[in-house]
N, CA, C and O of each residue as an XYZ file, in Angstrom:
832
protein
N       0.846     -1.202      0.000
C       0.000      0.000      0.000
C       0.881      1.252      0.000
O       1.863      1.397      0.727
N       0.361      2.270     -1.022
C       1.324      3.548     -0.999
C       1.349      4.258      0.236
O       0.534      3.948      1.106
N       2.081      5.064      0.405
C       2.037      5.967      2.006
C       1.196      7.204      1.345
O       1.169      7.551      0.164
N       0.556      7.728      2.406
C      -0.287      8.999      1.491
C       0.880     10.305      2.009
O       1.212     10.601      3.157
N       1.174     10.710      1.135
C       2.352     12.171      1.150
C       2.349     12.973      2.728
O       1.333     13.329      3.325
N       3.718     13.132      3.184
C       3.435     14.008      4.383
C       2.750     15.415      3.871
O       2.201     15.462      2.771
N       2.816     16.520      4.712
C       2.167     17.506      4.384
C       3.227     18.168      4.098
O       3.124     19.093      3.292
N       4.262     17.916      4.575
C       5.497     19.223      4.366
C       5.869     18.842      2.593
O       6.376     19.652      1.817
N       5.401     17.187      2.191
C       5.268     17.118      0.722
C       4.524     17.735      0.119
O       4.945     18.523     -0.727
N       2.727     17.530      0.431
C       2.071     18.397     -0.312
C       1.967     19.453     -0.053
O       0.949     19.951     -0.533
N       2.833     20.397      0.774
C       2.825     22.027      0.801
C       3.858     21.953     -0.314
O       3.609     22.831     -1.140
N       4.858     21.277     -0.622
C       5.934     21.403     -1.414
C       5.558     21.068     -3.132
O       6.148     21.459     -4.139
N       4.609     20.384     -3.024
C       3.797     20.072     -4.449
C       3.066     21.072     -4.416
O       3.618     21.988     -5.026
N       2.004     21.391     -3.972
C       1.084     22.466     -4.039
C       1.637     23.825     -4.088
O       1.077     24.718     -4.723
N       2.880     24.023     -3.338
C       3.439     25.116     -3.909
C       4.076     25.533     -5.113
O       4.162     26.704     -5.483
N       4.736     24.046     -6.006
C       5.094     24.152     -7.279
C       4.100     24.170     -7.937
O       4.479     24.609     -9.023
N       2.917     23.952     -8.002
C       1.839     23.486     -9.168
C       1.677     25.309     -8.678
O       1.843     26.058     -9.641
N       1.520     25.691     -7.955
C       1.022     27.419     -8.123
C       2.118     28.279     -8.446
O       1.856     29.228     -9.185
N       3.281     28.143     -8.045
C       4.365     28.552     -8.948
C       4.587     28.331    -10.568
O       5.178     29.119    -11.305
N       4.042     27.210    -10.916
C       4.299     26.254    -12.263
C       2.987     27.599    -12.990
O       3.091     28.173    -14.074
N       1.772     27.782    -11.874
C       1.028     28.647    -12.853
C       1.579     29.904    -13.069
O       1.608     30.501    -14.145
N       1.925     30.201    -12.221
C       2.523     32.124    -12.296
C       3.821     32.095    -13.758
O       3.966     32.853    -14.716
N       4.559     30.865    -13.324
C       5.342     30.537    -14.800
C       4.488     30.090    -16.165
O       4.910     30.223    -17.313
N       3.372     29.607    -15.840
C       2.413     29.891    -17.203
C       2.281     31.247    -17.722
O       2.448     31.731    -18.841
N       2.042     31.574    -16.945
C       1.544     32.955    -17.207
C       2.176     33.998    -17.990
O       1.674     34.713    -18.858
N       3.475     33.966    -17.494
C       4.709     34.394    -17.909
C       4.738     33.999    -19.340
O       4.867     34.776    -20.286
N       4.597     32.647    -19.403
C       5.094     32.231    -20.829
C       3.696     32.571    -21.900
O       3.703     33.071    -23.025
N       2.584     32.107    -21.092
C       1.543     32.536    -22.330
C       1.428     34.428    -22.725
O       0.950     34.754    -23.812
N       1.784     35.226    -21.992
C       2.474     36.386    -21.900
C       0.610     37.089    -22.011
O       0.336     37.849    -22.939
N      -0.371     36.735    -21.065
C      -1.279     36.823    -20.624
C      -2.361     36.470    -19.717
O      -2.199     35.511    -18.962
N      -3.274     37.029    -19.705
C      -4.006     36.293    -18.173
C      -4.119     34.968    -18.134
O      -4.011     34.511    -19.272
N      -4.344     33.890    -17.069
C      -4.696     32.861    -16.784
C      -6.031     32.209    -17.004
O      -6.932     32.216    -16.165
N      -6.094     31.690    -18.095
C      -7.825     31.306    -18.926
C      -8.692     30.977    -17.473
O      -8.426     31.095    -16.277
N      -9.312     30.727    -17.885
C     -10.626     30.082    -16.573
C     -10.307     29.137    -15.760
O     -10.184     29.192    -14.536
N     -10.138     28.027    -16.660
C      -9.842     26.841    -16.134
C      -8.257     26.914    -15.583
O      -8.019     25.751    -15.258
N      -7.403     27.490    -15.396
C      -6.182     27.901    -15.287
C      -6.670     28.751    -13.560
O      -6.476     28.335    -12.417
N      -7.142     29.658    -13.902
C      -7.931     29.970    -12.830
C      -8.326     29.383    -11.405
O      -7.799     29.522    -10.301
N      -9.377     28.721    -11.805
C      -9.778     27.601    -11.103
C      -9.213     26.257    -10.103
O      -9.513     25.645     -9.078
N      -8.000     26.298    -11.391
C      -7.341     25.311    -11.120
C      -6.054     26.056     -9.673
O      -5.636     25.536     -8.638
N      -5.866     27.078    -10.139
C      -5.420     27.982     -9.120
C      -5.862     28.392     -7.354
O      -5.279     28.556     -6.282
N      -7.526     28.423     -8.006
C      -8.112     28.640     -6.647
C      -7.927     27.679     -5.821
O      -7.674     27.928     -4.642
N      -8.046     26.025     -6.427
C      -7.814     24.632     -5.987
C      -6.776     24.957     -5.242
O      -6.785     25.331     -4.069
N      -5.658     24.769     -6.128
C      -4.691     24.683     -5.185
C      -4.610     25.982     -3.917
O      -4.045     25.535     -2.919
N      -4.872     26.867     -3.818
C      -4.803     27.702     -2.866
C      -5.621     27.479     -1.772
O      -5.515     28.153     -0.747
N      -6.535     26.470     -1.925
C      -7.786     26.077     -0.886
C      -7.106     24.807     -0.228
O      -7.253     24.567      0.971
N      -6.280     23.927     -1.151
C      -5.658     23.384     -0.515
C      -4.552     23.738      0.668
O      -4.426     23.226      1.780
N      -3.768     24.835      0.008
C      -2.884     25.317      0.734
C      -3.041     25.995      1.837
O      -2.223     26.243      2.723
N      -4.279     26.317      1.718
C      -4.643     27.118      2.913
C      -4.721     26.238      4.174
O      -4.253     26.452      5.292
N      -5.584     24.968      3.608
C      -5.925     24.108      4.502
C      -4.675     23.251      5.071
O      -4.868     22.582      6.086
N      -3.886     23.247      4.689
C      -2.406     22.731      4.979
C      -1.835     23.602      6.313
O      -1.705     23.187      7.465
N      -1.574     24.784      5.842
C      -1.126     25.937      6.814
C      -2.061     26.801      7.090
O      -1.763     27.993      7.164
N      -3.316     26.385      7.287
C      -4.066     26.631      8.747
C      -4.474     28.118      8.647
O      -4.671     28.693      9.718
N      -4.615     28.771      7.574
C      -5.085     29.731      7.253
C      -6.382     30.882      8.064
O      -6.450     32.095      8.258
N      -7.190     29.790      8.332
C      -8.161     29.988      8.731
C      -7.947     30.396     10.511
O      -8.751     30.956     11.256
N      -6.987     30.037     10.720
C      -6.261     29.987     12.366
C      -5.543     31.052     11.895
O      -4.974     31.536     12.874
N      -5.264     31.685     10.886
C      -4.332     33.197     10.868
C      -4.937     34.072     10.476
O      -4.403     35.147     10.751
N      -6.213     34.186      9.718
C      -7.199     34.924      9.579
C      -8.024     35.102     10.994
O      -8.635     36.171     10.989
N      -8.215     34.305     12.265
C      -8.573     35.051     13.463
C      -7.660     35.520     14.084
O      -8.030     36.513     14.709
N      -6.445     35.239     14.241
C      -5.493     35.920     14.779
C      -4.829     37.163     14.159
O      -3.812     37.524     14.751
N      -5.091     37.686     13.391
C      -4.509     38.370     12.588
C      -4.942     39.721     12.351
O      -6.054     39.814     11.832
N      -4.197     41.026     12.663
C      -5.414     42.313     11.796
C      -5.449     42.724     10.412
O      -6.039     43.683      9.914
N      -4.520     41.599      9.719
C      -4.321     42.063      8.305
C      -3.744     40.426      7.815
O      -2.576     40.126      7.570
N      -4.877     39.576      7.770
C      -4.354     38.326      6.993
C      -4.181     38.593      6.040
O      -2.975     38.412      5.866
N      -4.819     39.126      4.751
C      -4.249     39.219      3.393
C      -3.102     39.346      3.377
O      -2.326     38.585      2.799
N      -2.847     40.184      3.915
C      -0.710     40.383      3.961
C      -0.143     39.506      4.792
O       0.991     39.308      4.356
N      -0.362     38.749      5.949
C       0.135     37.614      6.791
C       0.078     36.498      5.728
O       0.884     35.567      5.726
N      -0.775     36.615      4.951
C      -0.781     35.295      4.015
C      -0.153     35.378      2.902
O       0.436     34.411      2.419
N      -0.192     36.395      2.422
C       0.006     36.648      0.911
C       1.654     36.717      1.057
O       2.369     36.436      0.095
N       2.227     37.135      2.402
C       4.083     36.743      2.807
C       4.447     35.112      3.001
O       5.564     34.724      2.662
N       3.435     34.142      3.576
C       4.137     33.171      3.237
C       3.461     32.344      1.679
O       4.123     31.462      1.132
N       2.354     32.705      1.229
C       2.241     32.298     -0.273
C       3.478     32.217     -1.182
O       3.930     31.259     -1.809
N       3.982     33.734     -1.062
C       5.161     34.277     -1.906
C       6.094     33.183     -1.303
O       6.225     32.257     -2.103
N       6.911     32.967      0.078
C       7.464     31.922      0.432
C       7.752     30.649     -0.117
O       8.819     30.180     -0.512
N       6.401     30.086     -0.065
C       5.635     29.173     -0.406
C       6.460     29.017     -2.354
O       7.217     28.184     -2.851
N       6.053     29.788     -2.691
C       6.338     30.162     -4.279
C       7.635     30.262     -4.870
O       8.083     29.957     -5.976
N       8.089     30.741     -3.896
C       9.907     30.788     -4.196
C      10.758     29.707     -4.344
O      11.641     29.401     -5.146
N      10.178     29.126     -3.197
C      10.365     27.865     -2.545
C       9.746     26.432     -4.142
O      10.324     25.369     -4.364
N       8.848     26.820     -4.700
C       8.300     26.249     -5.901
C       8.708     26.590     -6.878
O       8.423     25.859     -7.827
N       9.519     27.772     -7.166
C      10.144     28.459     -8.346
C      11.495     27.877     -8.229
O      11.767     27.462     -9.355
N      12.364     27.667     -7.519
C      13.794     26.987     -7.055
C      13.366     25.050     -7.559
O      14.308     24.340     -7.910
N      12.188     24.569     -7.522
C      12.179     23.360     -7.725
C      12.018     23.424     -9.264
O      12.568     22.456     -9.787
N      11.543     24.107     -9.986
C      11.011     24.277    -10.819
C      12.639     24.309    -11.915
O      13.060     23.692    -12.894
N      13.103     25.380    -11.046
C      14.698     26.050    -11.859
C      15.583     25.026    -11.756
O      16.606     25.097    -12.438
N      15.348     23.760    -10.801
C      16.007     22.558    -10.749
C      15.624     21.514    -11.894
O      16.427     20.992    -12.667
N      14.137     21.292    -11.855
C      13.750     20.548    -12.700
C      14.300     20.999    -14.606
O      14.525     20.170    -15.488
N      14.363     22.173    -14.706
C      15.031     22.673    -15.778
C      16.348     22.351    -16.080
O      16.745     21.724    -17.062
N      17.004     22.826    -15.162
C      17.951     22.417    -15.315
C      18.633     20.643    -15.641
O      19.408     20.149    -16.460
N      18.088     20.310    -14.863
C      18.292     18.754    -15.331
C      17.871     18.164    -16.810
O      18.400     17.432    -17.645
N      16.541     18.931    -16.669
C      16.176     18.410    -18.637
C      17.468     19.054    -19.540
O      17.936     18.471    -20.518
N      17.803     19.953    -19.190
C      18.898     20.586    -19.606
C      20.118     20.008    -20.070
O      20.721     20.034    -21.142
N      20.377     19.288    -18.554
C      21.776     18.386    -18.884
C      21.395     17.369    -19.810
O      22.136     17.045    -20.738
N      19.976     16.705    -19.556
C      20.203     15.436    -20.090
C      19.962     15.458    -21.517
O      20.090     14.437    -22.192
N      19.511     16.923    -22.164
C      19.259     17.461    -23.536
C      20.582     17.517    -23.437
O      20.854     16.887    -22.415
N      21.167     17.758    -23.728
C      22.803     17.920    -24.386
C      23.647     16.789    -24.055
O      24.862     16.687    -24.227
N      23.024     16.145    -23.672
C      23.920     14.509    -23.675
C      23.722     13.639    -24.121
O      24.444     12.648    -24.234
N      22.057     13.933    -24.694
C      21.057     13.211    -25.348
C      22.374     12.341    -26.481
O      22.817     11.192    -26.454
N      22.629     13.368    -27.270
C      22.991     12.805    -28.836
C      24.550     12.098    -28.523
O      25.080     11.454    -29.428
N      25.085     12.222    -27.494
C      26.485     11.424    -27.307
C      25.969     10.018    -26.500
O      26.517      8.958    -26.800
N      24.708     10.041    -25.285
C      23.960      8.877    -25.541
C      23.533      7.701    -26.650
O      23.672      6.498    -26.870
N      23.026      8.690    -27.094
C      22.381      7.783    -29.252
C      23.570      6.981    -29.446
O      23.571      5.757    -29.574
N      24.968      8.027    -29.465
C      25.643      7.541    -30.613
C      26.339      5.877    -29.418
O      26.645      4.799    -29.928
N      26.413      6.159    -27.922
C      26.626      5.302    -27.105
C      26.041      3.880    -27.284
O      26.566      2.774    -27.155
N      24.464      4.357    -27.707
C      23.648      2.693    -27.748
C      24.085      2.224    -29.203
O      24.277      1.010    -29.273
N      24.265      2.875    -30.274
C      24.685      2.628    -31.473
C      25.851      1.726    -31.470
O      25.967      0.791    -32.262
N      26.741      2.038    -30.530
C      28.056      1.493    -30.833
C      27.822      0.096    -29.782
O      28.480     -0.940    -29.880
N      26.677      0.355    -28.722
C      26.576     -0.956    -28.030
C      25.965     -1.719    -28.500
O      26.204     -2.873    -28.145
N      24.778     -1.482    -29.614
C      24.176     -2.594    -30.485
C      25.137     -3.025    -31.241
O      25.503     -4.179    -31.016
N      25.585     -2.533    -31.953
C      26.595     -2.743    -33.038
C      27.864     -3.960    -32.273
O      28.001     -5.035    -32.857
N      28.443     -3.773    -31.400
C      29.114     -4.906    -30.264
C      28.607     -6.246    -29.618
O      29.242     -7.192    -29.151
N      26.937     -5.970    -29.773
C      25.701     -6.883    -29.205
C      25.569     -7.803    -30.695
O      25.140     -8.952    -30.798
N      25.922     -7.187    -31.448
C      25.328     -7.969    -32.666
C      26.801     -8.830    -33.188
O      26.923    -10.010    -33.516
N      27.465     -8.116    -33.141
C      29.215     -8.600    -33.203
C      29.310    -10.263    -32.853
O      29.636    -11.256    -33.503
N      28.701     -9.935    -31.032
C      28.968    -10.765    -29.788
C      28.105    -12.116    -30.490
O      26.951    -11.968    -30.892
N      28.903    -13.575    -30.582
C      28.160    -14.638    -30.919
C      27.492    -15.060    -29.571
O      26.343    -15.478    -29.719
N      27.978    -15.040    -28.240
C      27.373    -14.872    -27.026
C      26.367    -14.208    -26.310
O      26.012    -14.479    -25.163
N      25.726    -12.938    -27.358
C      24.358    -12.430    -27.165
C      23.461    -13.354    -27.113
O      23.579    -14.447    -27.667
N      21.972    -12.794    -26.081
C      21.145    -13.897    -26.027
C      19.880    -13.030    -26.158
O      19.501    -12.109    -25.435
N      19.266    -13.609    -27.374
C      18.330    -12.635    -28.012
C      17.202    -13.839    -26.936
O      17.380    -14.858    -26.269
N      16.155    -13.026    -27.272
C      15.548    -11.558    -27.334
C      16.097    -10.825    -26.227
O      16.234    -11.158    -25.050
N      16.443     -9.549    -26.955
C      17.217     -8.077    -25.852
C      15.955     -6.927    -26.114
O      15.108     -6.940    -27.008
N      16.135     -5.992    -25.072
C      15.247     -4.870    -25.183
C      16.402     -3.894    -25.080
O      17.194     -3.938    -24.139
N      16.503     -2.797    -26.306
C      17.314     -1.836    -26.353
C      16.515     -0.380    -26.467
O      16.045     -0.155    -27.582
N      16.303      0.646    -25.434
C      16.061      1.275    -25.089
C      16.844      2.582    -25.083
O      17.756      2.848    -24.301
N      16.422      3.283    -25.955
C      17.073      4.870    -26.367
C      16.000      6.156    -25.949
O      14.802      5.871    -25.953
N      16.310      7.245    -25.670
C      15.957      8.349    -25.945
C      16.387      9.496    -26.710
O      17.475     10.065    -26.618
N      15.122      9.864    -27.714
C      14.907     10.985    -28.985
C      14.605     12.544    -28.913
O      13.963     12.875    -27.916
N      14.901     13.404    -29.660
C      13.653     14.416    -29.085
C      13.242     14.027    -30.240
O      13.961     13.526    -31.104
N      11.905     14.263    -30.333
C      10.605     14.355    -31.568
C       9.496     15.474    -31.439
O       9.528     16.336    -30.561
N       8.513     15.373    -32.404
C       7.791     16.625    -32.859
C       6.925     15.962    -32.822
O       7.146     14.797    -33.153
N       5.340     16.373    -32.363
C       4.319     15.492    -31.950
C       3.329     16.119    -33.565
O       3.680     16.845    -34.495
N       2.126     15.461    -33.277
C       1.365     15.942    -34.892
C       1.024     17.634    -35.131
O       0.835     18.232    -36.189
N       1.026     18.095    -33.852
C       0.570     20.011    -33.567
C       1.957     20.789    -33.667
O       1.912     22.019    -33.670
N       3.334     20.063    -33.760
C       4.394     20.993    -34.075
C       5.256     21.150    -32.200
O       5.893     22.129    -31.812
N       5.050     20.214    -31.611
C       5.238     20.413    -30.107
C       5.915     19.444    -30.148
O       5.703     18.416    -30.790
N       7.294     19.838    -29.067
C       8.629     18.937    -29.142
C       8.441     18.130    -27.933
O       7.511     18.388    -27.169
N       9.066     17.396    -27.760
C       9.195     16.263    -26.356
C      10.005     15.399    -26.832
O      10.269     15.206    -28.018
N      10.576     14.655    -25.551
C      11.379     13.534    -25.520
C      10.642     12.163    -25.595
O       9.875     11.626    -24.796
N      11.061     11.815    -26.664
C      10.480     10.114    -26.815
C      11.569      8.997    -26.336
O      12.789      9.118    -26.445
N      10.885      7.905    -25.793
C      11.283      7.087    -24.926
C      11.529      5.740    -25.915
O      10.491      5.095    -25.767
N      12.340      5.053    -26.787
C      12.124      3.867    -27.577
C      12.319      2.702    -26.442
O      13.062      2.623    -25.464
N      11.406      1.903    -26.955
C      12.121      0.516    -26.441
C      12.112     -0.695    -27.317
O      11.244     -1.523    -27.043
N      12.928     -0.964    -28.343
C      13.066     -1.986    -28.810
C      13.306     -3.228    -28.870
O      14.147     -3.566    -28.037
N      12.904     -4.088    -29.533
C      13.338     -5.772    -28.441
C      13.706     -6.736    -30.175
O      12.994     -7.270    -31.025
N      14.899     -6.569    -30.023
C      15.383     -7.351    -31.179
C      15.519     -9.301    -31.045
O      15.446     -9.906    -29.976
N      15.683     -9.825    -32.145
C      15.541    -11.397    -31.448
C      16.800    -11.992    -32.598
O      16.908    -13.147    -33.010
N      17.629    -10.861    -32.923
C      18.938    -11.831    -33.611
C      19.319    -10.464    -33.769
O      18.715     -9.394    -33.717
N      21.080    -10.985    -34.079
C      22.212    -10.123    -34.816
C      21.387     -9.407    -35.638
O      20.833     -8.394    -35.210
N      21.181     -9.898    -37.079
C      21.008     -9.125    -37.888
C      19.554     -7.664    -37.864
O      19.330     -6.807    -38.719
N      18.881     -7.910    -36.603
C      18.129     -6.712    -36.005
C      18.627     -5.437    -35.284
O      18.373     -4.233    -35.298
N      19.577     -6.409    -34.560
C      20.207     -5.636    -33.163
C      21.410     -4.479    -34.258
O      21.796     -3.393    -33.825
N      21.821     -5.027    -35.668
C      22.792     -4.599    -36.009
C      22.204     -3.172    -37.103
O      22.774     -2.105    -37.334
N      20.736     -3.746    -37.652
C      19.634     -2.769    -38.474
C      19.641     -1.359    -37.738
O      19.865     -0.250    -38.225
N      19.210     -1.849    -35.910
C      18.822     -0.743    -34.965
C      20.352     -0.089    -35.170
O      20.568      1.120    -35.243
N      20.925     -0.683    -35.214
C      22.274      0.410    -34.617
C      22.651      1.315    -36.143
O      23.258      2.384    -36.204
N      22.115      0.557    -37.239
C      22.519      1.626    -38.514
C      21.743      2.743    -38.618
O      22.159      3.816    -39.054
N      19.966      2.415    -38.006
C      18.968      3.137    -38.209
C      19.554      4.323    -37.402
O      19.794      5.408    -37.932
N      19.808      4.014    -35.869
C      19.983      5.211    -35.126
C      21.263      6.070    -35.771
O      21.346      7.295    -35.853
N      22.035      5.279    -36.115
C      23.222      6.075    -36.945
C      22.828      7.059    -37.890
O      23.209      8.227    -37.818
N      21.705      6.400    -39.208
C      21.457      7.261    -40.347
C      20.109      8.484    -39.583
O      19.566      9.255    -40.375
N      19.714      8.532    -38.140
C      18.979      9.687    -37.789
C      19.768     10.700    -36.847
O      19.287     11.691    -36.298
N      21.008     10.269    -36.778
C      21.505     11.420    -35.802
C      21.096     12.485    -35.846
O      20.362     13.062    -35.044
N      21.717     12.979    -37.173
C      21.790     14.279    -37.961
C      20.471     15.051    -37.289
O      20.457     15.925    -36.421
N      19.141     14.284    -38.149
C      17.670     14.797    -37.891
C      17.480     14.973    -36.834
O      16.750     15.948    -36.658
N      17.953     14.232    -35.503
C      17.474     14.016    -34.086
C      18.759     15.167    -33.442
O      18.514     15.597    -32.315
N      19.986     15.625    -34.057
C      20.520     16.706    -33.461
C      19.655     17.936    -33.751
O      19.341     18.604    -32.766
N      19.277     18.287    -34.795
C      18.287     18.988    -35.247
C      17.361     19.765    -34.019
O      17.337     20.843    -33.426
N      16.471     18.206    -34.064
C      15.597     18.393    -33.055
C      16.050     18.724    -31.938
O      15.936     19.926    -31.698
N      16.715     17.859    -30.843
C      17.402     17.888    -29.946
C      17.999     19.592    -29.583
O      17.958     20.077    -28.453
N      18.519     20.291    -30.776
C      19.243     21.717    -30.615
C      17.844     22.418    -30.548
O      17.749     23.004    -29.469
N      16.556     22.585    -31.442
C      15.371     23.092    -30.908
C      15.352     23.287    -29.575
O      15.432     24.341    -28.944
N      15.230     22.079    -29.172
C      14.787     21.267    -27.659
C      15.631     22.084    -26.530
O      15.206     22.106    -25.375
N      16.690     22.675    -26.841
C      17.656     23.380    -26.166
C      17.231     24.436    -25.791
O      17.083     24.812    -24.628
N      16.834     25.405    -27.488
C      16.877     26.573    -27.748
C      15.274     27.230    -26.701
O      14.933     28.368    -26.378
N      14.679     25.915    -26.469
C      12.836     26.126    -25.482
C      13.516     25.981    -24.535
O      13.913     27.089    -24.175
N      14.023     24.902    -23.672
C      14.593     24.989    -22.387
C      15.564     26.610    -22.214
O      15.593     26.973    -21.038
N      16.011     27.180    -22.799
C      16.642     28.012    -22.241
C      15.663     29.407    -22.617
O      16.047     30.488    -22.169
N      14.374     29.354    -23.460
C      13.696     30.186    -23.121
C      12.808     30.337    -22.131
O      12.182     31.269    -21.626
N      12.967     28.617    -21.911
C      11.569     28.695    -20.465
C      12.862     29.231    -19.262
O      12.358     29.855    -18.328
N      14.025     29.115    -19.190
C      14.745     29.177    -17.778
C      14.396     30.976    -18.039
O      13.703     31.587    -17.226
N      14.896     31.548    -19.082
C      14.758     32.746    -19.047
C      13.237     33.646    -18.258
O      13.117     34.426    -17.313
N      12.415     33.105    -19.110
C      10.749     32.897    -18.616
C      10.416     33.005    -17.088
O       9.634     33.688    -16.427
N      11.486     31.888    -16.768
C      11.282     31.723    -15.195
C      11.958     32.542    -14.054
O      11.645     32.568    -12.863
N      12.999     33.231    -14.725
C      13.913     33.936    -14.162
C      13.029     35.567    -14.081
O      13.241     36.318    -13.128
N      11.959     35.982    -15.309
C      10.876     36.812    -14.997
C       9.857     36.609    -14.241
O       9.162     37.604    -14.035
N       9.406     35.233    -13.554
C       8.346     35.062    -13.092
C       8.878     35.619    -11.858
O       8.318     36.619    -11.411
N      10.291     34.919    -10.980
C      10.667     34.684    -10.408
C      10.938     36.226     -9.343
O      10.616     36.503     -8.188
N      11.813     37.095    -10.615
C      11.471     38.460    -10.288
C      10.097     39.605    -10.209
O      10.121     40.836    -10.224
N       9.310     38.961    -10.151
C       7.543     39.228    -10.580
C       7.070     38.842     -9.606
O       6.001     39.241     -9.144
N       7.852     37.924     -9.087
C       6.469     36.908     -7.659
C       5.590     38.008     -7.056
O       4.406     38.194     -7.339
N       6.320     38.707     -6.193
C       5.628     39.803     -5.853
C       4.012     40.266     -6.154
O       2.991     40.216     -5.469
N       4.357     40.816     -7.750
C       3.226     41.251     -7.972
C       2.062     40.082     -8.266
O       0.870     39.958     -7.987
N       3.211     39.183     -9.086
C       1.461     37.691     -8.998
C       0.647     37.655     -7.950
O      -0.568     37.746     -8.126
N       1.267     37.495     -6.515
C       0.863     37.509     -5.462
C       0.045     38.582     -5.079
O      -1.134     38.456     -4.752
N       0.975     40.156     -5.139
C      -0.228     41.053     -5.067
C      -1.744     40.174     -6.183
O      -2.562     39.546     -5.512
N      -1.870     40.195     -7.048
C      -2.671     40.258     -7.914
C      -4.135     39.042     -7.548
O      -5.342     38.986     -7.781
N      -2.971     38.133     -6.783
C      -4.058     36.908     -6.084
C      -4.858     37.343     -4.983
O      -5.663     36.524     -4.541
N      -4.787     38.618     -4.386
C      -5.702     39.038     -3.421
C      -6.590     38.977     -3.239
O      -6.999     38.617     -2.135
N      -7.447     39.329     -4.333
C      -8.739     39.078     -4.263
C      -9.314     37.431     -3.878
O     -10.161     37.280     -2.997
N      -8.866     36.508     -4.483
C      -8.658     35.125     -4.657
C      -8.557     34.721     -3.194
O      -9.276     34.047     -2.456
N      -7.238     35.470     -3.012
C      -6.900     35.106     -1.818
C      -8.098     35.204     -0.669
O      -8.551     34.313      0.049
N      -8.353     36.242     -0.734
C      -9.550     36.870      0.261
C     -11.179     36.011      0.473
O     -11.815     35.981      1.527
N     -11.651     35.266     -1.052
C     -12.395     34.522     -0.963
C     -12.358     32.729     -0.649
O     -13.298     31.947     -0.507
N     -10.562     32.445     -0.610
C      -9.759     31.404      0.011
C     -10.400     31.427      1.394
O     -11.058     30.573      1.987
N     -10.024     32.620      1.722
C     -10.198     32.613      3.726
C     -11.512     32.936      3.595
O     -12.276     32.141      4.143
N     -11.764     33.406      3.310
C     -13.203     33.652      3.834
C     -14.050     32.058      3.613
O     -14.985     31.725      4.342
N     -13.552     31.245      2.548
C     -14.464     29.770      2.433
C     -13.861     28.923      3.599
O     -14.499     28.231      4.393
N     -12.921     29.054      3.565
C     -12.415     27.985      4.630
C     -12.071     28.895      6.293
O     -11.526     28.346      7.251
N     -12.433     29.997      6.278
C     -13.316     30.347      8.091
C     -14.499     30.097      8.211
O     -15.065     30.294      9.287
């Protein structure tokens, strides 16, 4: 049976998924649609209910601002996970294609080897272009059942480098516009936060 998340986890999730929106925002380089919205208020009803909101709204002569200082907290704290998670797609985008050429040369040795014992599953990662023009990393897993397969895969990945550096350098050129992106949200928190006030205000008021 799974463990259900401590809370100091889901303050730490719930604070990236509302950070992750303020970095939407940024990037769609306009307001937050409805459902974006919504999905916002969620999480803030959650969060509230986490850190007890409703216990700082009676104690308090100015919760909006008692709250709206550790939200921002809260957010920073989600913007730093966020600038991590980037970063790592980062590394592993630029290692991507010295990977490829890695499994290439290990099929190619697998197929060599009269001591291989087929069926093998050989497993690479691509960047690719989905049917709407939107990039992502594809995951192969291939399962060859002789030499002369294991040795096909290793020419195939050879004759797509080229195309898949291509892609792959795209794939770069978005990761380092989203870090940029984030590096404005990041300096912005502030005002997102101002801007959630209102939000904020009907947060506490549902859950007092």
């Amino acid at each position: 049976m799974e463990k259900a998340p401590t809370s100091s986890v889901q303050t730490s999730l719930i604070s990236r998924e509302i950070a992750h929106l303020a970095f939407v925002q940024v990037k769609q380089d306009d307001w937050l649609s409805v459902r974006q919205q919504e999905q916002l208020r969620r999480a803030l009803m959650s969060l509230g209910e986490l850190l007890g909101w409703a216990i700082t709204s009676a104690n308090s002569d100015d919760p909006i601002a008692d709250i709206s200082k550790s939200t921002r907290k809260m957010m920073t704290n989600g913007a730093r996970a966020i600038k991590r998670s980037l970063a790592n797609d980062m590394a592993k985008k630029k290692a991507e294609i010295t990977e490829l050429k890695k499994v290439a040369r290990s099929a190619r040795k697998l197929s060599d080897n009269p001591k291989t014992v087929y069926p093998l599953e050989i497993t690479y990662h691509r960047s690719a272009r989905d049917s709407v023009q939107s990039m992502f990393t594809k995951t192969e897993d291939v399962e060859v059942n002789n030499a002369e397969e294991t040795l096909a895969l290793a020419e195939a990945i050879e004759r797509q480098i080229d195309h898949w550096t291509t892609l792959r350098d795209i794939m770069i050129a978005e990761l380092k516009l989203e870090q940029k992106q984030l590096g404005v949200m990041t300096k912005n928190l502030s005002q997102f936060v101002k801007s959630m006030h209102p939000l904020l205000g009907e947060v506490v008021a549902t859950l007092s």
